[in-house]
C-alpha positions as CSV (number, residue, x, y, z in Angstrom):
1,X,88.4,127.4,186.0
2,X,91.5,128.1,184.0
3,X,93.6,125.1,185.1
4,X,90.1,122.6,184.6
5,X,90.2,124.3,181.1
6,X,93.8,123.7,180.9
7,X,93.8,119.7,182.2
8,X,90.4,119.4,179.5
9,X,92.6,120.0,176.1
10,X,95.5,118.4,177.5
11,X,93.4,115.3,177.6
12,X,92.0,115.6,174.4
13,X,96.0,116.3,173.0
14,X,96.8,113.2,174.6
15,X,93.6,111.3,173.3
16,X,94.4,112.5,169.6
17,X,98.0,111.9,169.6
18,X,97.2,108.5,170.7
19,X,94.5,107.7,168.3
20,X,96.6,108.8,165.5
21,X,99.5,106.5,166.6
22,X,97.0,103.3,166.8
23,X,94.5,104.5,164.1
24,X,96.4,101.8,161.9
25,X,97.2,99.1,164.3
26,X,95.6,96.0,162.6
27,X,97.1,96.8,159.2
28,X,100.2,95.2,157.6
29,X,103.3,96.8,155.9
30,X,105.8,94.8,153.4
31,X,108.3,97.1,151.6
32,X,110.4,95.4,148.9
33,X,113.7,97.2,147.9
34,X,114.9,96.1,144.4
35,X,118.4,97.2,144.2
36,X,119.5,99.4,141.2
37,X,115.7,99.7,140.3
38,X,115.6,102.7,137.9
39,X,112.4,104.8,137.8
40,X,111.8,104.3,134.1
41,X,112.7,100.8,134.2
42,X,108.7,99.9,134.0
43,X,108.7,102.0,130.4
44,X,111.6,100.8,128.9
45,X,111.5,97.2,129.5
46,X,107.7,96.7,130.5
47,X,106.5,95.6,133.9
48,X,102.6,94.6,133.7
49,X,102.7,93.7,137.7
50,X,104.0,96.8,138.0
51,X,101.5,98.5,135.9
52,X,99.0,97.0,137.9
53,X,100.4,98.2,141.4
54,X,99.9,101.5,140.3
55,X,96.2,101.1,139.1
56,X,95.6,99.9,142.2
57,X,98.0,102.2,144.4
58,X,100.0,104.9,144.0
59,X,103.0,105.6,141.6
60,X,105.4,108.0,141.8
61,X,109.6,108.7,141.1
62,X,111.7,109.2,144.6
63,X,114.7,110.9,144.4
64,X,117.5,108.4,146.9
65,X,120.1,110.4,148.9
66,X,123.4,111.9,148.3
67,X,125.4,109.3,147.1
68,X,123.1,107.1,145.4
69,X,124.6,103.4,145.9
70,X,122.9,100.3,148.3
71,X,124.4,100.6,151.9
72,X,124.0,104.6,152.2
73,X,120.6,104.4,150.8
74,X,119.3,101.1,151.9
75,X,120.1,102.5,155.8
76,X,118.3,105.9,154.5
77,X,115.2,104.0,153.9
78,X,114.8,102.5,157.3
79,X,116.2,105.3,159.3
80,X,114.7,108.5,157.5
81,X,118.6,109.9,157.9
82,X,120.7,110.9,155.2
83,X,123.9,109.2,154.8
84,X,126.0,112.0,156.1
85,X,124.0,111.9,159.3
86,X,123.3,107.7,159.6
87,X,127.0,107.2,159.4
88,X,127.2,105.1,156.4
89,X,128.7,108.0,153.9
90,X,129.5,105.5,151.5
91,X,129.6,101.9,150.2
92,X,133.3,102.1,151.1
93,X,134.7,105.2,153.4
94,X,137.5,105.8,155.6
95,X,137.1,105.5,159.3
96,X,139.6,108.8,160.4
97,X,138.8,107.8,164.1
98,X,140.0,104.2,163.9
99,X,142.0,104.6,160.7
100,X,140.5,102.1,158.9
101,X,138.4,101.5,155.9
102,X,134.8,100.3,156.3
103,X,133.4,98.4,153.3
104,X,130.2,96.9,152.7
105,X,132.0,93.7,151.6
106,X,134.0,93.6,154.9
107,X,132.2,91.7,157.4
108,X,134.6,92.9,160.6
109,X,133.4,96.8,159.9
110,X,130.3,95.7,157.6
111,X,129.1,94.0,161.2
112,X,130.5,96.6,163.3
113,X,127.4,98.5,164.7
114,X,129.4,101.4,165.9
115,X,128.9,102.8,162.4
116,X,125.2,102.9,162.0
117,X,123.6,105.7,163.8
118,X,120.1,106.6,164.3
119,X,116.8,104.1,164.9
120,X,115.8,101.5,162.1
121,X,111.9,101.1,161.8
122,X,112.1,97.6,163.0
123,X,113.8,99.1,166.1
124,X,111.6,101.6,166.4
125,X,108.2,99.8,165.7
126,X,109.5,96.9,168.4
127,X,109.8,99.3,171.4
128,X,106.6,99.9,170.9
129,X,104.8,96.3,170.8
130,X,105.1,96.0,167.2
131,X,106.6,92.9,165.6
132,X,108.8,92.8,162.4
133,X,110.8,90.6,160.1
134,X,113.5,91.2,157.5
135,X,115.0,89.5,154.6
136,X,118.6,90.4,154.0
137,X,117.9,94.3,154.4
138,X,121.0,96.2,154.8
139,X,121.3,96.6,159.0
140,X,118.5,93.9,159.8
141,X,121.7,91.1,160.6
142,X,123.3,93.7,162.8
143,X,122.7,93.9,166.5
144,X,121.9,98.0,166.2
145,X,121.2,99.3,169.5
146,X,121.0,96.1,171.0
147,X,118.5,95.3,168.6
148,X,117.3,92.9,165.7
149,X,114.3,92.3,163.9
150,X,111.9,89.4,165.7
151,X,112.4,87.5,162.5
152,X,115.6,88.0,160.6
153,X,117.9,86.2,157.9
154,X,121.8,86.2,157.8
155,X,123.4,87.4,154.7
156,X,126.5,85.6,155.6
157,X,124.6,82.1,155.8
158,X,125.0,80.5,152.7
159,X,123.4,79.1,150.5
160,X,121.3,82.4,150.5
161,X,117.4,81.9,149.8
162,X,116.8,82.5,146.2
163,X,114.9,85.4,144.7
164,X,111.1,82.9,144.9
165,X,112.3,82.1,148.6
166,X,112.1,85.1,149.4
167,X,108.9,85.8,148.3
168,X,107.5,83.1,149.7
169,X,109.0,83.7,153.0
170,X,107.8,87.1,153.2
171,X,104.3,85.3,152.6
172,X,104.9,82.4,155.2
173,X,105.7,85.2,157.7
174,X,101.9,86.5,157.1
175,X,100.6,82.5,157.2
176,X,101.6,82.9,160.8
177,X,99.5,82.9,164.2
178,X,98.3,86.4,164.4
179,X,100.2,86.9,168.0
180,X,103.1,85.6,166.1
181,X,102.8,87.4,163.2
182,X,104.8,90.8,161.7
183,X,103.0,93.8,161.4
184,X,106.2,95.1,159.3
185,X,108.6,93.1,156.4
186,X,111.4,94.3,154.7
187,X,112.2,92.2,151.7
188,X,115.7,93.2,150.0
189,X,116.3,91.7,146.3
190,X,120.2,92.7,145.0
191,X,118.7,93.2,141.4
192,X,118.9,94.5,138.7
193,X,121.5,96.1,139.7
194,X,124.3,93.4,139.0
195,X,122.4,92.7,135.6
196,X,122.5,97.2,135.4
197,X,125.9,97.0,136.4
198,X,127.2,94.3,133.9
199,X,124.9,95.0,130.7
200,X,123.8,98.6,131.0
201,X,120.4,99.9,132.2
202,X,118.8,99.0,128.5
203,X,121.0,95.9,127.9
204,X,119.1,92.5,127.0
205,X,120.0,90.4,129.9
206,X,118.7,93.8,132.0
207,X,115.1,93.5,130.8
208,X,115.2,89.8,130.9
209,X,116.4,90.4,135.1
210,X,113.5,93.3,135.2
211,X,111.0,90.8,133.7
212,X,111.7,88.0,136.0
213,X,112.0,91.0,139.0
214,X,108.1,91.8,138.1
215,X,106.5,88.7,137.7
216,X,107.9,87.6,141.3
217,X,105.9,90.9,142.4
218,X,103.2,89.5,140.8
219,X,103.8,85.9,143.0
220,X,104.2,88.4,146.0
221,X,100.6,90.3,145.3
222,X,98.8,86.5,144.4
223,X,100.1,85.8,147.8
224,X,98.8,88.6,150.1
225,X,95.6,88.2,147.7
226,X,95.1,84.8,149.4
227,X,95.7,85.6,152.8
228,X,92.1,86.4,154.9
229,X,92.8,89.5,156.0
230,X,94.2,91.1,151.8
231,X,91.9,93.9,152.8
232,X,94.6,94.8,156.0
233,X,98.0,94.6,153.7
234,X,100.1,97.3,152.7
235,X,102.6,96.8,150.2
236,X,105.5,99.0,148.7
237,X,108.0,98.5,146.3
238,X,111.2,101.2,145.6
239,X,114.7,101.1,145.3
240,X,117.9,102.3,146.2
241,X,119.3,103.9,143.5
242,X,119.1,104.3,139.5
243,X,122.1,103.5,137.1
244,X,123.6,105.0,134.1
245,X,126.2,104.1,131.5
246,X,129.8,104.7,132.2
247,X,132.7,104.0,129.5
248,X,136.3,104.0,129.9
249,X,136.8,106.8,127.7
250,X,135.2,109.1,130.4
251,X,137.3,108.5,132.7
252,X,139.6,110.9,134.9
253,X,142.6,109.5,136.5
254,X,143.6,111.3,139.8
255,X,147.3,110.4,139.4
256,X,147.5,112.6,136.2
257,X,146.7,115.9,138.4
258,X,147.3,115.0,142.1
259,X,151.1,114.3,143.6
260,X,150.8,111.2,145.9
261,X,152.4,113.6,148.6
262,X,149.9,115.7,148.7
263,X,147.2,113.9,149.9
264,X,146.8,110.6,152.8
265,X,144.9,108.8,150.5
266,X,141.7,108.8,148.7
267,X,138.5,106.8,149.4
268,X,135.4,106.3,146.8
269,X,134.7,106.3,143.2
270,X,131.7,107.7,143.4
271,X,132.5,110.3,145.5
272,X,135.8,110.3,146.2
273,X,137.1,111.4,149.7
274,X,140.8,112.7,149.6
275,X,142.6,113.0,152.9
276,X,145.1,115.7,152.8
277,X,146.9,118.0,155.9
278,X,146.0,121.5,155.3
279,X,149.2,122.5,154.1
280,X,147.9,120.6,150.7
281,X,144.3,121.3,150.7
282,X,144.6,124.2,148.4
283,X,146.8,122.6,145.8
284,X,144.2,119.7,145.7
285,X,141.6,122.1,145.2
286,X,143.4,124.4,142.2
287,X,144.4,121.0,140.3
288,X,141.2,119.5,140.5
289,X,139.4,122.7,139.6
290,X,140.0,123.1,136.5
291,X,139.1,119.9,135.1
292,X,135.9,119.5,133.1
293,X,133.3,116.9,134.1
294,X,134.2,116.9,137.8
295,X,133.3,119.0,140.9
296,X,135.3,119.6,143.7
297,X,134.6,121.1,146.9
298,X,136.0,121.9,150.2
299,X,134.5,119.5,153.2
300,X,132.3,122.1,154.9
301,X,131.4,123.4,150.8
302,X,129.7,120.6,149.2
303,X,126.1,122.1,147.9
304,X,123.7,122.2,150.6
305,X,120.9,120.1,148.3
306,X,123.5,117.1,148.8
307,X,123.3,117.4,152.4
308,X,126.8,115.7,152.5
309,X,130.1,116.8,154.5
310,X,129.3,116.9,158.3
311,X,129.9,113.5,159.1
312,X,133.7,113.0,160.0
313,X,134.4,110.0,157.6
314,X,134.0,112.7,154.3
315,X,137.5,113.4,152.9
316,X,138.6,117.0,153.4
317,X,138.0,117.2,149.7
318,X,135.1,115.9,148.0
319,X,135.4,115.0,143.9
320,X,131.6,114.5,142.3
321,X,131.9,113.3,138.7
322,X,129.7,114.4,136.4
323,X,126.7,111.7,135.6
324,X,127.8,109.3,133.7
325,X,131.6,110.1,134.4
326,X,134.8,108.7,136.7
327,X,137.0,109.8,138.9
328,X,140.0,108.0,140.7
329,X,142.5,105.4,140.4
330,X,141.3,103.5,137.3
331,X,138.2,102.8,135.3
332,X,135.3,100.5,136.1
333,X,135.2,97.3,134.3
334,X,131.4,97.5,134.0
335,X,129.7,99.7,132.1
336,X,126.4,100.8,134.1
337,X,127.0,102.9,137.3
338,X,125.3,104.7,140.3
339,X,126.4,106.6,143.5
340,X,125.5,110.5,141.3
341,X,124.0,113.6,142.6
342,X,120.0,112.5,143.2
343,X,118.7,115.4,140.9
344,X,120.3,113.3,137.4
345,X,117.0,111.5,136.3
346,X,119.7,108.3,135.6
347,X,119.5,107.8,139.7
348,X,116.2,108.2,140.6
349,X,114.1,105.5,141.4
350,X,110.3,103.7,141.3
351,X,107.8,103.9,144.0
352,X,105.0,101.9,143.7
353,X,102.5,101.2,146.7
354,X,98.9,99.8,147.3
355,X,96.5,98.6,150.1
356,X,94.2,100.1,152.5
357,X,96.1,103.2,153.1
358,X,96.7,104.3,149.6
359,X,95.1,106.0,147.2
360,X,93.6,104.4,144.2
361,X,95.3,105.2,140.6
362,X,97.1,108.0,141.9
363,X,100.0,109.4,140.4
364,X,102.2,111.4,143.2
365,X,105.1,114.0,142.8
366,X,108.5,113.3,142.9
367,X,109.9,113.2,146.4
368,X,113.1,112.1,149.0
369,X,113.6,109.2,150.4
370,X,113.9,110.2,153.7
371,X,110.3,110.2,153.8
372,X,109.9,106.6,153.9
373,X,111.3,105.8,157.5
374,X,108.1,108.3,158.6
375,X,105.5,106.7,156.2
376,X,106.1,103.5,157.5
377,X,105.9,104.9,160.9
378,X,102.3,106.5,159.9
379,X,101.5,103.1,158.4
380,X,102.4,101.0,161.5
381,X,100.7,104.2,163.7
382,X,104.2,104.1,165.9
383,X,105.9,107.5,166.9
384,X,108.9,107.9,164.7
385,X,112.3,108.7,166.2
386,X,114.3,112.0,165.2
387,X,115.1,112.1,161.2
388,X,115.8,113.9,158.1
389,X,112.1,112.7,156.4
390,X,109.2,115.1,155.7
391,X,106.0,112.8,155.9
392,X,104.1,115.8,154.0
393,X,106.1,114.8,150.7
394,X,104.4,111.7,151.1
395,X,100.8,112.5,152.8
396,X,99.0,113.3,149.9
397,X,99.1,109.5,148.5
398,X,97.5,108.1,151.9
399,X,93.5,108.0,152.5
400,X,92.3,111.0,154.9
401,X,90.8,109.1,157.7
């Protein structure tokens, strides 16, 4: 009686696990990431798509990961792994292993898929008899465990599809044959954050980019509105990472404190990774210290909250500027920045979703995002692979079903 009793809720486990992993199965997921998107962006410079979205959906601020610029954050999003653990630890980083540096602008260790780690959605959501497409997302052109998206563009093939291209591919992917068709699309757009970058998150040209930004939302929603089956469509916009205002009068030059013999070298602005032998470390450390508007921290002492400095690429020190302050070899010519602790307000960014899964007018709480690699896993009702997301942070804007 005990083992019948026993096989009974087994079998029911088994039934409810599956049901919730196919409970969404027919519906459709496109997540837009608008680089350098700051979470007040829709206040300051006015966004009425945007405004809409959130009557419709759900609104809320994410906090991005530890350090806030594109690659680290863009491979956070579709892994649920923090930088430290996906591998990418910064825009640009020292490879100890292979002494090398790895940059986002190099394509021999930008295409090198020994350095991303963990499972991308696509990835995840194709091993199980899911399709999905991509437009220029950070990881989508690299052959990541021996895998690409079913539908994919090259960032490296020129000329690249303008901003309305991209839209209206997204929308052509939904226009096709349903067995040909992507349950899941990630849409990458690299602004504002050149516009943030160049004229400052408030600057003229920045609204005019954040203007032009929401009314191609608003194509993308007229769009899925069209389509026969609106009522199955999920859609999600975010961001990578905030931006704030940086001068050359706060800057902090590391040659005025540091000998070049102390130290191997030193990778990052933003933060900045200094290789040193141990016979140096603590000099490093005293110098650097004292100085205001910088921290600095041991390797294995960086603040827990960061979750930074297990990954073998972080320096043996680690310099965090304060917001809105540099630190290294010589000044940014641009005067908007990113890449600060995630708890600065400056680097947080939007999250704006609707469709059949979301909430109506609902304003959620502030939250990681980690969380997004297992919401879209909920969304696509595919098991998610190991990672640093909590889905609870993000359960409360989803319909109980």
């Amino acid at each position: 009686m005990n083992r019948f009793f026993t096989l009974l809720i087994t079998l029911f486990i088994l039934n409810f696990s599956s049901n919730l992993n196919s409970q969404n199965n027919d519906h459709y997921t496109i997540i837009v990431s608008l680089d350098g998107f700051r979470w007040d962006y829709p206040q300051i410079h006015g966004t009425p798509n945007f405004d809409k979205m959130a009557q419709k959906g759900v609104s809320a601020v994410m906090r991005p990961s530890y350090p806030a610029s594109t690659f680290p954050n863009h491979y956070t999003l579709i892994t649920g792994l923090v930088p430290d653990h996906n591998g990418i630890v910064n825009n640009v980083f020292w490879d100890r292993a292979n002494q090398r540096q790895y940059s986002m602008g190099d394509s021999l260790t930008r295409y090198n898929r020994d350095y991303y780690k963990g499972e991308p959605i696509w990835t995840t959501a194709q091993r199980q008899g899911v399709k999905a497409a991509s437009i220029y997302w950070v990881g989508s052109d690299i052959d990541i465990k021996n895998s690409y998206p079913t539908y994919y563009k090259e960032w490296a093939d020129q000329p690249r599809l303008t901003f309305e291209q991209r839209v209206d591919t997204a929308l052509a992917m939904l226009n096709k044959k349903e067995d040909d068709r992507p349950r899941l699309i990630t849409l990458y757009m690299d602004e504002p954050d050149a516009s943030g970058h160049h004229f400052g998150p408030t600057g003229q040209e920045t609204k005019l980019m954040v203007n032009h930004i929401d009314s191609l939302i608003g194509r993308l929603i007229e769009g899925i509105e069209k389509l026969p089956f609106s009522d199955k469509v999920n859609l999600i916009v975010t961001a990578d990472h905030g931006m704030t205002y940086v001068s050359k009068e706060r800057f902090i030059n590391i040659n005025d404190y540091l000998k070049p013999s102390w130290y191997e070298r030193a990778v990052g602005n933003n933060p900045t990774s200094i290789f040193a032998g141990k016979e140096n470390q603590d000099s490093i450390f005293q110098a650097l210290s004292k100085i205001d508007h910088i921290k600095v921290y041991r390797k294995n002492k960086v603040p827990k909250n960061l979750k930074y400095g297990t990954n073998p690429n972080i320096g043996d020190i680690v310099v965090i500027p304060a917001c809105g302050w540099q630190f290294g070899f010589k000044p940014s010519p641009n005067i908007g920045a990113h890449g600060y602790d995630p708890s600065y307000p400056d680097m947080q960014v939007i999250f704006f979703a609707f469709g059949p899964d979301f909430k109506e007018n609902y304003k959620g709480k502030t939250f990681d995002n980690t969380a997004i690699y297992p919401l879209l896993a909920h969304l696509l009702g595919v098991q998610p692979a190991p990672n640093d997301g909590r889905f609870k942070q993000v359960k409360s804007f989803l319909i109980k079903k």
